[in-house]
C-alpha angles and dihedrals in degrees: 000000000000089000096053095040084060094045093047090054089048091051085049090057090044091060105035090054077055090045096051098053087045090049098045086042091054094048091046094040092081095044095053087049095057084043091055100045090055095053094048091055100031106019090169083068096073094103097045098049082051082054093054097035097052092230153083124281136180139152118238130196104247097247099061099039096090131342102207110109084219102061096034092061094042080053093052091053083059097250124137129260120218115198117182127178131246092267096041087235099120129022143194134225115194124186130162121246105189134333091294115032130055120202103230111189115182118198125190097185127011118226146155090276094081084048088056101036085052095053092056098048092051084048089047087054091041093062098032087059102058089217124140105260096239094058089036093060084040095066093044107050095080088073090042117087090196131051111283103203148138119255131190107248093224088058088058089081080216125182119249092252089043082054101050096047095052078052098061089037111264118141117249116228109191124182125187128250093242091049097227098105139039135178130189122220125196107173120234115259105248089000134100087231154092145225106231122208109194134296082241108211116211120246111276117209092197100049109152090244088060086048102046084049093047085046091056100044085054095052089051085054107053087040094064101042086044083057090042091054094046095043094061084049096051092047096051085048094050087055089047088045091050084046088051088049096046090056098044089059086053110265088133085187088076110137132156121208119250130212140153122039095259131126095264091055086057092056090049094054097049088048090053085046084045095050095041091054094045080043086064103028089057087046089053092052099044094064092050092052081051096044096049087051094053090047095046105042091048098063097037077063095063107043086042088058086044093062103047090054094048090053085054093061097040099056096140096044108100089189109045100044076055094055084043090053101050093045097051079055086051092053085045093062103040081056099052094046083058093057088045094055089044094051096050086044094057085046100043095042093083109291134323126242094265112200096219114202144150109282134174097231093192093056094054083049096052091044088051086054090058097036096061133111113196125158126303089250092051123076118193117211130180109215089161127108124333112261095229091044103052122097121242108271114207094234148133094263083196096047099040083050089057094047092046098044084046097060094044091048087049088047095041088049095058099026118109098212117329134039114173129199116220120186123190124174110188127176099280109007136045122212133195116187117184114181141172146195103234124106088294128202122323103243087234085058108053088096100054098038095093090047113116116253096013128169123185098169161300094319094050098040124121090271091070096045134271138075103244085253094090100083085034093056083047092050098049090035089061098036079065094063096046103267159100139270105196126170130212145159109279111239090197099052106009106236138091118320133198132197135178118196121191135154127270101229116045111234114235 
């Protein structure tokens, strides 16, 4: 505030430096006018209008009367130059008179001589010209910076002694007590009136219209150091907002560098506390989850191996290679839940490291159509995009082709008779829709389909396969790329129908 209080008050000074020319050019304006007027029609006069004036006057060829570019075309617009020395003791008025002379009047004090002298020779011109006083004064008044009107002499509330010596012809010069205003009266030969020269108010440095000014200069100001101040801020946030980003898609080194001692260094000081404790958290859990495979695998794989060497010493016996086989399904099952829980941890603990390259969609899932072994009452068909035809897709080809097996096996599983595979790869986006004909997805539980472990009810229950991770694993595999997995009601077949939409190109 300091700062743009004292620039405001420079700015005042600035204009009002401006102000004041334009205020001493537009008194003397009308003064130099007269002056030049004389000597046009009367160019002996010049002495005796020096006389009168108190003050020196030449005429000067244009060329040599100033040689500041400035100054010589604001004479040729016909404006007034005012020239005053170092010491502000003397001071020059310059004004063009025609195309090769320039009226140079020096003064060295300004009193009420040159007011006076003004007065009569406005009065002189009056009465030279034979106009009516009213239109006279009215085609004047553009060179004048100060009213030019008649006044009745009894509304002057004159003094005895004013009144004599407008009488006798003197020009009245009347300033007021409080010094801000003046006015000059010469009375009218043969009339009860006055020509009236002002009143002439002096310059005010605090007009409304500096101030306005000032008061805009200092909104600007602050605006801009208000911006300033925001934009650093923005700027900080957008990198926090990019860090935030970064570790939502999984770079778990995201950091953003902190300095200052601001607000905005504090929060990112608490998101760097918050990465690096995700960071170990996620690392924590990666080698139990490692850990847990190693020691259960490891003993799947045994009594896997037992049984098979105790079936191989019970041949004859119905029952127990029964028992065996059901168990061995039972161990199957157990290792492939494993693999299932593995798969959704590496996808849930914070994003895997996805091998993006350039894939053609609709042929995985074409090779997931023919790879498929539904039973023996379902038949899977792709009626999506033709393979030669589809645009290359930026995407995990492993990844996309378990997402993709995972939602057929979860359709086929269900279907009565028919699932059916679409692919469409548009510009910008890539779809893939699998439906079936079988009793579909309650609408009340499409939000909850994707959830691990689910279970919505009788018809999608263990008995029937899975392990309630499969939708789970899609959805994580396509929010990885930047997309969606959405289910719906299938219009063609009328069961249950499931879409993933994701864009073409990966974002970095």
């Amino acid at each position: 505030m300091l700062v743009v209080g004292l620039l405001c008050t420079a700015a005042l000074q600035l204009i009002n430096v401006v102000r004041t020319a334009q205020f001493n050019e537009d008194i003397v304006n009308g003064t130099m006018v007269l002056l030049s007027q004389r000597l046009r029609q009367d160019p002996g006069a010049l002495s005796d209008l020096a006389a009168r004036f108190d003050a020196q006057l030449s005429l000067l060829p244009a060329e040599q009367a100033t040689h500041d570019g400035y100054e010589r075309r604001r004479l040729q617009r016909g404006r007034v130059v005012i020239k005053t020395s170092d010491d502000g003791r003397t001071a020059q008025l310059l004004r063009q008179m025609n195309n090769e002379q320039v009226l140079k009047v020096r003064l060295n004090t300004v009193t009420d001589v040159q007011a006076q002298a003004s007065a009569y020779l406005l009065l002189e011109d009056w009465q030279r010209s034979g106009e009516a006083i009213d239109s006279f004064l009215a085609r004047m008044q553009p060179a004048f910076g100060f009213p030019l009107s008649v006044v009745a002499i009894d509304d002057l509330f004159l003094s005895n002694s004013d009144y004599a010596r407008m009488q006798y012809g003197d020009v009245l010069v009347r300033i007021a007590i409080e010094g801000n205003q003046a006015e000059a009266l010469v009375k009218l030969p043969g009339r009860p009136q006055a020509l009236r020269l002002g009143p002439i108010k002096a310059f005010n440095p605090y007009s409304w219209q500096a101030i306005a000014v000032v008061a805009v200069i200092g909104f600007m100001l602050l605006g801009l150091g208000v911006y300033s101040v925001v934009n650093s801020f923005e700027v900080r946030l957008r990198k926090l907002e990019q860090a935030t980003s970064r570790l939502a898609q999984g770079h778990l080194n995201a950091r953003v560098a902190v300095h200052g001692g601001d607000a905005v260094q504090r929060l990112g000081e608490a998101f760097n506390k918050m990465a690096d404790h995700i960071q170990r958290l996620i690392s924590i859990q990666r080698e139990m989850v490692r850990a847990v495979s190693h020691e259960l695998r490891t003993p799947v794989a045994r009594i896997r191996f037992g049984l098979q060497i105790i079936e191989d010493s019970v041949l004859g016996d119905a029952f127990v290679g029964k028992q065996l086989k059901g168990m061995d399904a039972d161990i199957q099952e157990l290792d492939e839940l494993i693999d299932e829980i593995l798969t959704y941890a590496r996808l849930e603990e914070g994003g895997p490291l996805l091998d993006f390259q350039r894939a053609n969609v609709a042929d995985l899932a074409l090779q997931v159509v023919e790879e498929a072994r539904p039973p023996a009452h379902v038949s899977v068909h792709y009626r999506g995009q033709a393979v030669d035809q589809a645009l290359p897709v930026e995407v995990e080809p492993r990844y996309v082709h378990r997402a993709i097996q995972n939602l057929v096996g979860n359709a086929a599983r269900y279907a009565r008779s028919r699932v059916e595979v679409s692919c469409c790869i548009g510009n910008d986006t890539c779809r893939i829709d699998v439906e079936d004909d079988g009793p579909g997805i309650p609408e009340e539980d499409w939000d909850k389909v994707f959830t691990a472990f689910a279970r919505l009810d009788d018809s999608r229950t263990r008995s029937s396969g899975g392990y309630g991770l499969g939708l789970s694993i899609v959805r994580r595999i396509v929010y990885w790329h930047g997309g969606r997995a959405l289910v719906g009601r299938s219009d063609a077949l009328g069961g249950a129908r499931f879409s993933l939409i994701w864009p073409r190109r990966h974002p970095d």
